[in-house]
C-alpha positions as CSV (number, residue, x, y, z in Angstrom):
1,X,99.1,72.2,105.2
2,X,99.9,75.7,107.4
3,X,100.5,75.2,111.2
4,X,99.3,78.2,112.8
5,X,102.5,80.1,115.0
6,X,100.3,82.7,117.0
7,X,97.9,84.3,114.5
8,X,100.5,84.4,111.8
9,X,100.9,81.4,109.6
10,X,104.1,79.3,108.2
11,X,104.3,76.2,105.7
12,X,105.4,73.2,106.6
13,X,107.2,72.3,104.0
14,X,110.7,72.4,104.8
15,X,112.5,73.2,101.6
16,X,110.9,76.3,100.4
17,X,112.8,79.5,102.2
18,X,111.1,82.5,104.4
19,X,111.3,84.7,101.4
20,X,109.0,81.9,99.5
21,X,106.2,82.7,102.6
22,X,103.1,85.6,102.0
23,X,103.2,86.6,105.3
24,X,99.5,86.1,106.8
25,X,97.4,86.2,109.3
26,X,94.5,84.7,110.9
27,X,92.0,86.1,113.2
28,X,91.7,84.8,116.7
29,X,88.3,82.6,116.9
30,X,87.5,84.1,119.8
31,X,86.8,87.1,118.1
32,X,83.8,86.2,116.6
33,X,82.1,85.4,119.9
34,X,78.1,86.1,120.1
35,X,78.0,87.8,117.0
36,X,74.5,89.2,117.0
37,X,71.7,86.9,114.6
38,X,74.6,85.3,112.9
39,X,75.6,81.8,114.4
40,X,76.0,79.9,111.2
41,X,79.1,77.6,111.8
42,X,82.2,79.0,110.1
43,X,83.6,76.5,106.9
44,X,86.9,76.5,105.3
45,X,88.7,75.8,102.3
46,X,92.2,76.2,100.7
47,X,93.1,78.0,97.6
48,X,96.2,79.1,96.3
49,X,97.9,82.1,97.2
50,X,99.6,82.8,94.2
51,X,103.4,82.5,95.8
52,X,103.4,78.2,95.8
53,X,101.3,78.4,99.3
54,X,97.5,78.2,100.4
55,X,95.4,80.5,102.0
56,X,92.3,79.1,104.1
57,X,88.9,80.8,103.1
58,X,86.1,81.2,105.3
59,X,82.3,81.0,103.8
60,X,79.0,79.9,105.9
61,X,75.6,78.2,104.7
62,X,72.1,78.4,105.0
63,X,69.5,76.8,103.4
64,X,68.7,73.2,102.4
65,X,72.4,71.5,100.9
66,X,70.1,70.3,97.7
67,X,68.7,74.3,97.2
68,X,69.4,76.0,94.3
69,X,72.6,78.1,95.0
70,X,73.0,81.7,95.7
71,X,76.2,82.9,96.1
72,X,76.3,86.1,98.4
73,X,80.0,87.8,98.3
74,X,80.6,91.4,100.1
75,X,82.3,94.2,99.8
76,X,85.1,96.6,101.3
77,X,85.5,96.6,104.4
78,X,82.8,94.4,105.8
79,X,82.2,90.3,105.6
80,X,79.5,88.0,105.5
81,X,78.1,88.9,108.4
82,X,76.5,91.8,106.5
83,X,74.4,89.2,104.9
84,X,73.1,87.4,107.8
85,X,69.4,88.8,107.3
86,X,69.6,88.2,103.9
87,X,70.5,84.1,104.6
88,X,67.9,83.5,107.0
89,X,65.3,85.1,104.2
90,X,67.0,82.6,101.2
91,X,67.4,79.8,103.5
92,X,63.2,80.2,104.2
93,X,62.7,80.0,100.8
94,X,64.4,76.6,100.3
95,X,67.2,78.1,98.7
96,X,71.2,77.3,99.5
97,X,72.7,80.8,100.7
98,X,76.3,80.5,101.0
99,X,78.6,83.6,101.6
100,X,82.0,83.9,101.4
101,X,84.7,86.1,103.4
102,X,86.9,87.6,100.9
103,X,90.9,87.1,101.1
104,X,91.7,90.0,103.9
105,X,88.3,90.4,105.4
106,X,86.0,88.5,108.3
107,X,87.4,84.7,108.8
108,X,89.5,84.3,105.9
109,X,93.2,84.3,106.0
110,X,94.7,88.2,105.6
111,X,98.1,88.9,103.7
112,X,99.8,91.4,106.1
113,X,101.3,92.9,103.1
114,X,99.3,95.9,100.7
115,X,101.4,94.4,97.8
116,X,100.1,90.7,98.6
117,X,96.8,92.0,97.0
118,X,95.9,93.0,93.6
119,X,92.5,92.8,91.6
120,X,93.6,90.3,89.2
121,X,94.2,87.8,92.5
122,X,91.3,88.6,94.6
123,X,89.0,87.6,91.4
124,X,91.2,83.7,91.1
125,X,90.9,83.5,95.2
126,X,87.2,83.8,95.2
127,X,87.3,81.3,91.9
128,X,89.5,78.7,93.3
129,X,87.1,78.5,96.5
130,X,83.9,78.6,94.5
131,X,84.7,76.1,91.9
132,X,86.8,74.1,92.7
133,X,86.9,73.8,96.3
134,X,82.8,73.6,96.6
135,X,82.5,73.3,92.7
136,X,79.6,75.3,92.6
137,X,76.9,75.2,90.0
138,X,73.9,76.8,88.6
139,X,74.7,79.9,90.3
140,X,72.6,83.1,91.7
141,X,75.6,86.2,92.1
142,X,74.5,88.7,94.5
143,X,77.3,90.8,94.6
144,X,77.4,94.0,96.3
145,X,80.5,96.6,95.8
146,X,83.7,94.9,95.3
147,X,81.1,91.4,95.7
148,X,80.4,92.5,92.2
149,X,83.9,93.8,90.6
150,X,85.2,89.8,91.6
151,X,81.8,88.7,90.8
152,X,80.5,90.0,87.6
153,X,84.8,89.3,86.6
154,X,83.4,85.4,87.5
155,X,80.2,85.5,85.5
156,X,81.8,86.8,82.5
157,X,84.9,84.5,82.3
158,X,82.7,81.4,83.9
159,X,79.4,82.1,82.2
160,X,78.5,78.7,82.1
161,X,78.6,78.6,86.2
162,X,75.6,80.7,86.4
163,X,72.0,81.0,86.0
164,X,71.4,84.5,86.7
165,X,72.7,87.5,88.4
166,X,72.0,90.3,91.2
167,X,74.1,93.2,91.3
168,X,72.9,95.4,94.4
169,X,75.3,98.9,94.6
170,X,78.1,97.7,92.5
171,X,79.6,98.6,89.3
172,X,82.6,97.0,86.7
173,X,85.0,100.3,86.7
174,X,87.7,100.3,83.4
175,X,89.3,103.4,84.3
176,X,87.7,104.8,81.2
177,X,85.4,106.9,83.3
178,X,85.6,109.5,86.3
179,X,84.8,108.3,89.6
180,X,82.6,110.2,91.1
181,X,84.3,112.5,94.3
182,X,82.5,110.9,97.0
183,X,84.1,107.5,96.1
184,X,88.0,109.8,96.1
185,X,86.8,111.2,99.1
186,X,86.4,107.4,100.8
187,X,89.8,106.6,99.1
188,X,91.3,109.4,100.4
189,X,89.9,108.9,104.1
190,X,91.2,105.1,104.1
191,X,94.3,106.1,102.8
192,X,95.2,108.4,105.1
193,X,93.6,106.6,108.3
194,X,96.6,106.3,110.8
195,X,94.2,103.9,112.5
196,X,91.3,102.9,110.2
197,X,88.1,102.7,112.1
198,X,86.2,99.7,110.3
199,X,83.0,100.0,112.1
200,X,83.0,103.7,111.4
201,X,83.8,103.1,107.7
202,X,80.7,100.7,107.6
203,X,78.5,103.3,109.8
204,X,79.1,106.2,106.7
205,X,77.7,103.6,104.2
206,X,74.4,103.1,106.3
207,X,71.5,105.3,106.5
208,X,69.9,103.3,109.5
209,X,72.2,103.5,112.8
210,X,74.2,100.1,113.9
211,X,74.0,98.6,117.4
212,X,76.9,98.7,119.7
213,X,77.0,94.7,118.8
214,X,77.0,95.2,115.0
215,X,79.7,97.7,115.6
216,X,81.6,95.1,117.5
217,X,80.7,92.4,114.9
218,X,82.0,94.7,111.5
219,X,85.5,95.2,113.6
220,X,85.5,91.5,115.1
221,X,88.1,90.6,112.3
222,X,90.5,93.4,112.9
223,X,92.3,92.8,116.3
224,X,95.0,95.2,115.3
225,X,96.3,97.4,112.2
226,X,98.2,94.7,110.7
227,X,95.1,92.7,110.4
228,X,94.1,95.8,107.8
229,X,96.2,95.3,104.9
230,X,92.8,94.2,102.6
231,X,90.6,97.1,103.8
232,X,93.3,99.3,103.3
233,X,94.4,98.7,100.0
234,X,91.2,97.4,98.3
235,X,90.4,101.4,97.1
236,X,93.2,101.7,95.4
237,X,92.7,98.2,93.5
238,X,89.5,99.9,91.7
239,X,90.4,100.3,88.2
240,X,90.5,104.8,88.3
241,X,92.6,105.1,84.8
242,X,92.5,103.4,81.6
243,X,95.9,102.2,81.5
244,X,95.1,100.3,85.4
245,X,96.3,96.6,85.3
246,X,93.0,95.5,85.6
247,X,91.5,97.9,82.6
248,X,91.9,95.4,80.0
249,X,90.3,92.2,81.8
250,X,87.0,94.6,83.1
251,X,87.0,95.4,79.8
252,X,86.9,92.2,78.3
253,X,84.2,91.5,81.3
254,X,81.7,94.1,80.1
255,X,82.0,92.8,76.1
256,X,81.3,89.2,77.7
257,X,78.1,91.0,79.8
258,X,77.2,92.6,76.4
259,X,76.4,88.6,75.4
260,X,74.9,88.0,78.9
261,X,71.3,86.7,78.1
262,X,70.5,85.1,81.3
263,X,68.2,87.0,83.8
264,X,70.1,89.8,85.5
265,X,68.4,91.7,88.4
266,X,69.7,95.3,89.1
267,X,68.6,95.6,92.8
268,X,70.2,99.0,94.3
269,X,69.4,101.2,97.1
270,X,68.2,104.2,96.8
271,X,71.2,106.2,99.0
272,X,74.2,105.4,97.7
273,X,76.2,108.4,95.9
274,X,79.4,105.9,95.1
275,X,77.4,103.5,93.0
276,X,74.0,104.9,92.1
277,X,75.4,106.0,88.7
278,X,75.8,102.3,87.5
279,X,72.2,101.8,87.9
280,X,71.2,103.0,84.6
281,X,74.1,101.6,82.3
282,X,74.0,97.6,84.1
283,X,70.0,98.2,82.8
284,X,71.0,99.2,79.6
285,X,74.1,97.7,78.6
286,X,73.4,93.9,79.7
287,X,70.8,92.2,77.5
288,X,69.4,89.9,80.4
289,X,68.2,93.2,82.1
290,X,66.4,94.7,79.4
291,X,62.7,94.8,79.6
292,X,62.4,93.8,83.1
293,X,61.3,96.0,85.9
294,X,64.5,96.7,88.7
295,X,63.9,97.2,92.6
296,X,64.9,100.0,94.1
297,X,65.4,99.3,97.6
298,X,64.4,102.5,99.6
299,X,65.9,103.8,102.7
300,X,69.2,102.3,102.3
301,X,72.6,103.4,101.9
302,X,75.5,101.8,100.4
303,X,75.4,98.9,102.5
304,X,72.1,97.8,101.9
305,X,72.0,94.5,103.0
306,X,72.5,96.2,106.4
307,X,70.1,98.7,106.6
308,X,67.0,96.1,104.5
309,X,68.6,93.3,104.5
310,X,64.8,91.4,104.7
311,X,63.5,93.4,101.6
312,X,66.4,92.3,99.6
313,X,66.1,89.1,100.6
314,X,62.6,89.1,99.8
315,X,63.8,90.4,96.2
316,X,66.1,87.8,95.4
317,X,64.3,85.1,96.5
318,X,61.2,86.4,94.1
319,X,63.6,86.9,91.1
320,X,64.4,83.3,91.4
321,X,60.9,82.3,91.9
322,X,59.8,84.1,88.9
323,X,63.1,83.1,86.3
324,X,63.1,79.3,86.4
325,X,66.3,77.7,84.6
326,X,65.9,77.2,81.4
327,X,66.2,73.6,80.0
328,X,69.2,72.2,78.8
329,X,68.8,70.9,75.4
């Protein structure tokens, strides 16, 4: 098990060397003091890192334990808080909300280091915790920029995990296509950040201004710079040419969605320039959103579980309503 030196974590095992270690951190607690409408108790779990040592992942619940489960996971650079009005609107409809920090971002454990993270290992962290740490089943994605490049990766290479699907401003880039300018422009911005402003980052993607305690809350897992490696380097993890390391598995992802038969709600925003484009081909190319009528959620920007968080809570929790599970013959 890790012993926690300071905020930066060591094995305990005494054979393996200090070159063995992925350097990482973990956020102070004390960070994530009165967070505003979001006092769900943190829980944990331990996944591989990838290098022979664990990393602890955070997640919170909400909602009866015996709901039917909807799995919430987030995007760059925010954390499950973003989904705190969306949980109280699942949890009321006697579902089981549980949303998960990403490896790098909110409670979870962060790898100091931008070459700790790659695609490829972001999309086994968020497997090992949802399988088979909490071995979850019968699944609802909602996944929301990169909560839908790891989670429509999970859907198409666990199909049998899930009973439907909500992508709200997401996509499954290849590299085969352009990006449009407004997503280089972000890239560029984070990239050349000498000290990336989370809460500002998060404030661009809104179209409805944050309080001074949401601000606080979407920087709460930052204390420092070298608590940014995951913001940081998640841009340049997005698949922008054909030959990216992760072309070939998204690939393989979208001809495993071209099978996809089970519902599959495309619930965008109507103000988002980096994803709006995916809108369209998720409704065209996935058979389990053919001939059914897709939300837009208006007034919203990218993240759009911040600015109508209730209306899109409202939306999933009617999609589910209205596409029982089939039964299993």
């Amino acid at each position: 098990m890790p012993v926690v030196i300071g905020t930066r974590l060591a094995t305990s095992i005494a054979h393996l060397r200090e070159d063995d270690w992925m350097d990482t951190l973990r956020t102070p607690e004390d960070r994530f003091a009165q967070l505003p409408g979001f006092d769900h108790v943190p829980r944990y779990g331990q996944v591989p890192d990838g290098e022979g040592g664990e990393l602890r992942m955070a997640y919170v619940e909400a909602g009866p334990a015996d709901g039917p489960v909807v799995l919430l996971l987030h995007g760059e650079p925010t954390w499950s808080f973003l989904y705190r009005d969306v949980m109280a609107v699942l949890a009321d409809a006697g579902l089981r909300a549980v949303a998960v920090d990403l490896v790098g971002f909110g409670r979870s454990d962060k790898p100091a280091a931008m070459a700790d993270h790659s695609y490829a290992r972001h999309v086994e962290w968020v497997r090992a915790l949802v399988f088979d740490v909490l071995d979850l089943r019968d699944v609802t994605l909602v996944g929301q920029d990169w909560g839908g490049l790891v989670g429509l990766r999970l859907v198409a290479e666990n199909p049998d995990r899930f009973a439907r699907v909500v992508a709200a401003n997401t996509g499954l880039p290849t590299g085969d296509q352009p990006m449009p300018e407004v997503w280089w422009q972000f890239r560029r911005a984070v990239e050349n950040a000498e000290d990336l402003d989370i809460a500002r980052l998060v404030t661009s993607g809104c179209a409805v201004a944050l309080t001074e305690g949401e601000r606080a809350a979407y920087d709460a897992p930052f204390p420092d710079d070298s608590f940014k490696a995951g913001p940081r380097v998640m841009p340049t993890l997005v698949p922008t040419a054909p030959d990216d390391p992760a072309s070939e598995a998204n690939r393989a992802a979208w001809a495993a969605l071209g099978r996809w038969e089970k519902p599959f709600l495309v619930a965008f925003s109507d103000g988002d320039p980096i994803t709006g484009g995916m809108r369209s081909i998720l409704c065209r190319a996935i058979p389990g959103a053919q001939d059914r009528e897709h939300p837009v959620i208006e007034g919203a920007g990218h993240f759009l579980q911040q600015d109508a968080g209730e209306r899109l809570g409202r939306v999933i929790a009617g999609f589910i309503e209205q596409t029982p599970p089939q039964e299993k013959v």
